[in-house]
C-alpha positions as CSV (number, residue, x, y, z in Angstrom):
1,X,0.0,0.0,0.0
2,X,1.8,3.7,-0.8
3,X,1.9,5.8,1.9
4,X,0.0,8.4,2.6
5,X,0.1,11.7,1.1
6,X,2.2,14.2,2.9
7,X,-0.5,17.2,4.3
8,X,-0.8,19.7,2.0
9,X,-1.1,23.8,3.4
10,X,-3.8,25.3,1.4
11,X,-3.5,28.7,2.5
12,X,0.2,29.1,1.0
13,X,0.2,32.1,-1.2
14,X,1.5,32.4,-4.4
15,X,5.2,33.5,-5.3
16,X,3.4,37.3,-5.6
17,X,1.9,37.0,-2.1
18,X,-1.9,36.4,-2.9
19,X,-3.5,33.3,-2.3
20,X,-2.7,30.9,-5.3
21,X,-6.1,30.7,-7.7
22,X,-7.5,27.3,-9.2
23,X,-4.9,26.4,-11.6
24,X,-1.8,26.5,-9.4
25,X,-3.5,25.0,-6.8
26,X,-4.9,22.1,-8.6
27,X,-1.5,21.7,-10.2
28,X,0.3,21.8,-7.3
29,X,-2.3,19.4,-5.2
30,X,-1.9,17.0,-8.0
31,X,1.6,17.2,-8.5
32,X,2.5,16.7,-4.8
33,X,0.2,13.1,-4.8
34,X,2.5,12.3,-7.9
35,X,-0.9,12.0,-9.8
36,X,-0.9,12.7,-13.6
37,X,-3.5,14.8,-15.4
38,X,-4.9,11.3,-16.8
39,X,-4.6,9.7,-13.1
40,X,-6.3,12.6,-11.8
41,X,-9.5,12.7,-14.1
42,X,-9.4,8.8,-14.3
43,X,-10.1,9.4,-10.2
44,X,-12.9,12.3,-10.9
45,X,-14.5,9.5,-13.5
46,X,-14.5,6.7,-10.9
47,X,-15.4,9.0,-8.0
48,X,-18.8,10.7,-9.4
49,X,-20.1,8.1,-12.0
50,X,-19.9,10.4,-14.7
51,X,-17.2,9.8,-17.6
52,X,-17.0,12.4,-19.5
53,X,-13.8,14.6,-17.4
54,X,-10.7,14.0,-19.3
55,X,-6.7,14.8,-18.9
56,X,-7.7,17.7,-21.5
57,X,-10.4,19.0,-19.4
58,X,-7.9,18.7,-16.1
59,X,-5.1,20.7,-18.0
60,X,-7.5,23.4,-19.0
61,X,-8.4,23.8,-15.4
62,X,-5.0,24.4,-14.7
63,X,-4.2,26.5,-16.7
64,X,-6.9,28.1,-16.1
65,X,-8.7,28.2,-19.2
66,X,-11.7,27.3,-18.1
67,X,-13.2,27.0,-14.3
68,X,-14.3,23.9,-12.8
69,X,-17.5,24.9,-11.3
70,X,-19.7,23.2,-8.1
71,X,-20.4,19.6,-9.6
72,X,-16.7,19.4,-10.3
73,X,-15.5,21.9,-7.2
74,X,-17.0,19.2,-5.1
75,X,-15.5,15.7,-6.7
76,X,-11.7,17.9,-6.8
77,X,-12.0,18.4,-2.8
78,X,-12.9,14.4,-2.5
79,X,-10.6,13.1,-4.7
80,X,-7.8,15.3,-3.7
81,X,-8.9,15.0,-0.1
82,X,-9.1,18.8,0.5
83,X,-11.7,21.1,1.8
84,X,-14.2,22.0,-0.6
85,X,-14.5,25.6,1.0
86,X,-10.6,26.0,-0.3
87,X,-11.4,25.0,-4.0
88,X,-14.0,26.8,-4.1
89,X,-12.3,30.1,-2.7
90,X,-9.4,29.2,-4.9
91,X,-11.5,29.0,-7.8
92,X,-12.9,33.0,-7.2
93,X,-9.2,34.1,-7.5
94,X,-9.1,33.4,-11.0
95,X,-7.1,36.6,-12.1
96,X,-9.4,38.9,-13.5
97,X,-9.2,39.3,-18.0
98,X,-8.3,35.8,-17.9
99,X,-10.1,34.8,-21.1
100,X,-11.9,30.9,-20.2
101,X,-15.0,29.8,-20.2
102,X,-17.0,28.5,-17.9
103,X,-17.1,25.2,-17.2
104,X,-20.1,25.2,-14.2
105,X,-22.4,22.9,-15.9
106,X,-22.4,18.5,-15.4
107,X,-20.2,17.5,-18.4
108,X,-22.4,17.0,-21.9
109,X,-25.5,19.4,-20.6
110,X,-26.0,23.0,-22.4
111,X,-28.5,23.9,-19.3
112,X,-27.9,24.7,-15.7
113,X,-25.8,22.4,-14.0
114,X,-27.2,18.9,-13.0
115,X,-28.0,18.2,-9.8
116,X,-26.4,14.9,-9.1
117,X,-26.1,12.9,-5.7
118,X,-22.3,14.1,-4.7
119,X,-20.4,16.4,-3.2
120,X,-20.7,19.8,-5.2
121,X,-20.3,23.1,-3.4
122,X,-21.4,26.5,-3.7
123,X,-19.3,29.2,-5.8
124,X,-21.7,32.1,-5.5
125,X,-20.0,35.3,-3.5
């Protein structure tokens, strides 16, 4: 059995002093489990029935490109094993004029997002 992962502070800020945003974060929380982007959405598949996430999809989060939103928010913190309040602050601090789209809607629905049984949070401010 691999040992468990080391703990990981959350509230470390980024090289410029704010709190790091989505991408860094998710990179760095993935990274540190010596997860890949494939690993990581093969574990978001598994975890919440649904899938349709893929390494693409991870990498755009990260780089921020697009925004997980509250369906995915919520399988991130279980799968990563972080809180979901941090995500979901983390994913706020997108820097502002970053061109993405948003990506709050269940995976292959053009309507609001899908209320599944699982652990989405709330990204409202």
């Amino acid at each position: 059995m691999p040992p468990e992962p080391a703990p990981v502070s959350l509230r470390a800020p980024a090289p410029d002093g704010r709190p790091e945003s989505i991408g860094p974060l998710l990179a760095g929380l993935r990274s540190r489990r010596g997860h890949s982007q494939l690993r990581l959405a093969e574990q978001l598949c598994a975890a919440s029935g649904v899938p349709t996430v893929s390494r693409h999809e991870v990498s755009r989060w990260e780089r921020e490109e697009r925004v997980p939103g509250p369906f995915w928010l919520g399988w991130l913190a279980a799968v990563l094993d972080v809180p979901p309040g941090e995500l979901t602050a983390a994913a706020r601090r997108v820097r502002p004029g970053t061109p993405r789209r948003p990506n709050g809607n269940h995976p292959g629905s053009s309507g609001p997002a899908h209320r599944q049984r699982g652990p989405a949070v709330s990204v409202g401010g």
